[in-house]
C-alpha positions, 0 to 999 in steps of 0.5 A: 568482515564478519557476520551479523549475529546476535554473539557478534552484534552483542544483542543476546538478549531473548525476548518471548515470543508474542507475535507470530508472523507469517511473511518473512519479504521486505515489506514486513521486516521494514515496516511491522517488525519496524514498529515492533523494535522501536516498541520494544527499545522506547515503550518495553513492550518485550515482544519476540518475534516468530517468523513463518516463511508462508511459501516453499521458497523465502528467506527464512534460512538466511534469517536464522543464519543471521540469528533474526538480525538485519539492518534497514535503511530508511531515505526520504523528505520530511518537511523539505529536509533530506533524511537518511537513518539505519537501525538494527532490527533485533526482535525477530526471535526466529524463523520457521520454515512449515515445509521442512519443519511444521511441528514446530510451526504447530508448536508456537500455538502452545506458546503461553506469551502469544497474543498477535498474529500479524500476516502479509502474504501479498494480496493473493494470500488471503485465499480459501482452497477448498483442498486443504484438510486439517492433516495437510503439513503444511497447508496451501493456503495461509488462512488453512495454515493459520486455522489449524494453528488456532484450532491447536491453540483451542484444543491446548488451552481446552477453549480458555477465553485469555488465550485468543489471539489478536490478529492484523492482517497487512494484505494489500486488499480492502477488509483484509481481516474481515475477509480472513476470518470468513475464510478461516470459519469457511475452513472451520466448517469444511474441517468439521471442528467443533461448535465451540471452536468456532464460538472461540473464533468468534468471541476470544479472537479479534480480527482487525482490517488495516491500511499499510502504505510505505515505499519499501524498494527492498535489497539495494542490490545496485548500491550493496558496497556503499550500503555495507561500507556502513556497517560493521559486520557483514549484512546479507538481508539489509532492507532498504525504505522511504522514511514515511510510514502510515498503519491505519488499524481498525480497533477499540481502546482494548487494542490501544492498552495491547500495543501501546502505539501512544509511546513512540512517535510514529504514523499509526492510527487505531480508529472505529473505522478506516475507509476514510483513510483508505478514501484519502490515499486512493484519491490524494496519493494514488489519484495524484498519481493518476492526475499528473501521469499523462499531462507531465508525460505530454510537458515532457518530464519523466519521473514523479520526482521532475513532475514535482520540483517543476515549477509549472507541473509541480504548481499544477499537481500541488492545484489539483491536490489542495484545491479540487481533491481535498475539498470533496474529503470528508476527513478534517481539512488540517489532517486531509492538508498535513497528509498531502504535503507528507505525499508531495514530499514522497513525491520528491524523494531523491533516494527513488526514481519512480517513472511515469511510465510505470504508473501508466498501466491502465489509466482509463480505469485508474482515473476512473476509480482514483479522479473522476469521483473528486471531480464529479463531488467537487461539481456536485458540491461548488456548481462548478468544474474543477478546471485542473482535473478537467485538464487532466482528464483531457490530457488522458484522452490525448495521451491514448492517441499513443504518440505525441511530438512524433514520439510513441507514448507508454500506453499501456491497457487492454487493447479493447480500450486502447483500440476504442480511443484510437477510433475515437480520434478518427473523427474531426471534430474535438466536440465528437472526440469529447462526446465519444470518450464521455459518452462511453460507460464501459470506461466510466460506469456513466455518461459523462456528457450528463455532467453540465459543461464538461463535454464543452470543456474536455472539447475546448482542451483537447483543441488548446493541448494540440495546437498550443502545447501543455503550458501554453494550452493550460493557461489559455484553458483556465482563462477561457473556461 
């Protein structure tokens, strides 16, 4: 088979470069550079791409060997539907490695038709060592990297306002792009640079936070032969990703005329402010993970997958998701609904087997942070509990006893928490084990028994859960409560 390259692939077209991107790994090159292929060949957008391999090691090399080109796989559910699609990516122009070769890293700063910069350089990446010096070649840190790219844009522009920058930082961390621009200006200052550098930062350049969310497994490396049988020349960087994308950019009308998002048909959304969305993920998607961990371990499933096509756990998240959690959202109820049927149908993926166990890890602090504020604004809100989440949280507790049916759970956590529940459940009484757990603020930040009825109701659980089993005690639980 021959190689996949631009002579081979007849796809010789150069496009100028127009964004600069540092990271080079599986989840920019199935998601922005995505994006950025499907701009050019639908809006003509004619955005070249330039790729910085952020680290010493990566993937830079075999990228240029394939002259930028790679193939993604996208597999998921849409609306019940099984989809499978693959598309060749062509808009990465080239690679450049700082470590071996950083004039040339430099030199993009000269180029005339650069506008974007776009980073995901996991979310240690934005980072400020304090040992990086405007000389380095290269730097440590991205964000000293990127300064002194800007710093060489400003002096070779001499300060020209048209030729700041439009930077998106997609780092998995809570105001990404804020935290990026204190921290080149914090480089700005250690360097010593000019007064009008840092007015250049300020007003010709735009720093945008977003919110990324797609499942990107990468490499299929188990399943190569099949993946490869489908093309035609030899791909070492296929990449392979749920069919489901969400981009959340903070910006203004300017942006929207920049990246005309409005021509292809995708998930992107350019508002004033996206903590509303990043609210919306953490407590649908991340807070139903965190909902059905324990319970559908104890019914015995386990994988999301099984939890979802069950007709009893699947009824039972789908309950808590659209009657308990969405209520307490500030987003229109049509967007919160539409967003969490795109979740469930994540959920039953066929192409990703994600295990129960491998989203236990810390589930004391997840359910603080993911469930327990829709379940206390739901009772803030209706005067009542929401029975589904005061299940879950009951299943919680048991599950931290570790072993259920003579079997040992995946507990995962701290072993302070751990070896905390583990004397909880040394007393004999179901209204101690709820008082213990709820009382305890390390783990909630509150007392939990100040929330009217719900030591009552945890005790009540935690007694059906033990002597009923999971279905059984659930419908005796929202019976009785």
């Amino acid at each position: 088979m021959e190689k996949l390259t631009r002579e081979n692939a007849k796809l010789t077209e150069a496009l100028p470069i127009k964004v600069v991107q540092f990271g080079e790994g599986n989840f920019l090159r199935a998601f922005v550079d995505y994006i950025i292929d499907k701009l050019n060949k639908e809006a003509n957008f004619n955005a070249g791409v330039a790729v910085i391999q952020p680290l010493a090691g990566g993937l830079v090399e075999m990228l240029n060997e394939q002259d930028g080109l790679y193939n993604l796989f996208m597999k998921g559910v849409k609306q019940g539907e099984e989809i499978q699609q693959q598309r060749t990516i062509s808009c990465i122009q080239k690679g450049i490695n700082p470590y071996k070769d950083y004039d040339e890293y430099l030199k993009l700063a000269e180029e005339e038709s650069l506008e974007f910069i776009i980073s995901n350089t996991t979310e240690a990446g934005i980072a400020y060592d304090d040992s990086d010096t405007l000389e380095d070649t290269p730097h440590k840190s991205f964000p000293a990297k990127l300064t002194a790219l800007l710093y060489r844009r400003f002096k070779h522009f001499s300060a020209d306002a048209s030729k700041g920058l439009t930077i998106i930082p997609c780092e998995l961390i809570n105001h990404n792009a804020d935290t990026l621009k204190k921290i080149i200006l914090q480089y700005a200052q250690l360097w010593q640079l000019e007064d009008e550098f840092i007015s250049w930062i300020d007003n010709s350049n735009s720093f945008h936070n977003t919110l990324v969310d797609r499942i990107v497994p990468g490499y299929p490396k188990d399943d190569i032969e099949a993946y490869q049988s489908q093309l035609e020349f030899e791909d070492k960087l296929i990449v392979s990703a749920e069919v489901f994308l969400l981009w959340v950019i903070e910006g203004d009308e300017k942006l929207k005329a920049k990246i005309p998002f409005d021509k292809i048909d995708e998930n992107i959304v350019v508002v004033k402010d996206m903590q509303p969305y990043r609210t919306r993920k953490v407590r649908i998607l991340n807070g139903a993970h965190t909902t059905m961990v324990p319970f559908s371990l104890l019914f015995g499933n386990e994988t999301v997958k099984e939890t979802v096509d069950d007709s009893f756990t699947g009824a039972f998240v789908k309950q808590a998701i659209f009657d308990e959690i969405i209520p307490t959202l500030s987003l229109s109820e049509e967007e919160l609904k539409t967003f969490a049927e795109e979740v469930l149908d994540r959920f039953r993926n066929p192409f990703i087997k994600h295990q129960l166990a491998s989203i236990a890890l810390n589930s004391i602090s997840k359910f603080k942070v993911r469930v327990l504020p829709s379940l206390l604004v739901f009772q803030t809100n209706c005067n009542r509990l929401p029975l589904h989440l005061v299940f879950a949280f009951a299943c919680l507790i048991r599950f931290y006893r570790g072993e259920w049916n003579n079997k040992v759970l995946p507990v995962k956590d701290d072993e302070a928490v751990i070896n905390e529940i583990k004397r909880i459940w040394e007393n004999h009484s179901y209204q101690e084990i709820s008082h213990a757990v709820l009382s305890n603020e390390k783990f909630w930040d509150a007392d939990l028994t100040e929330v009217p009825e719900l030591q009552e109701k945890v005790a009540l659980a935690l007694e059906l859960i033990e002597t009923k089993g999971i279905e059984e005690a659930y419908k005796n639980f929202t019976e009785k409560a």
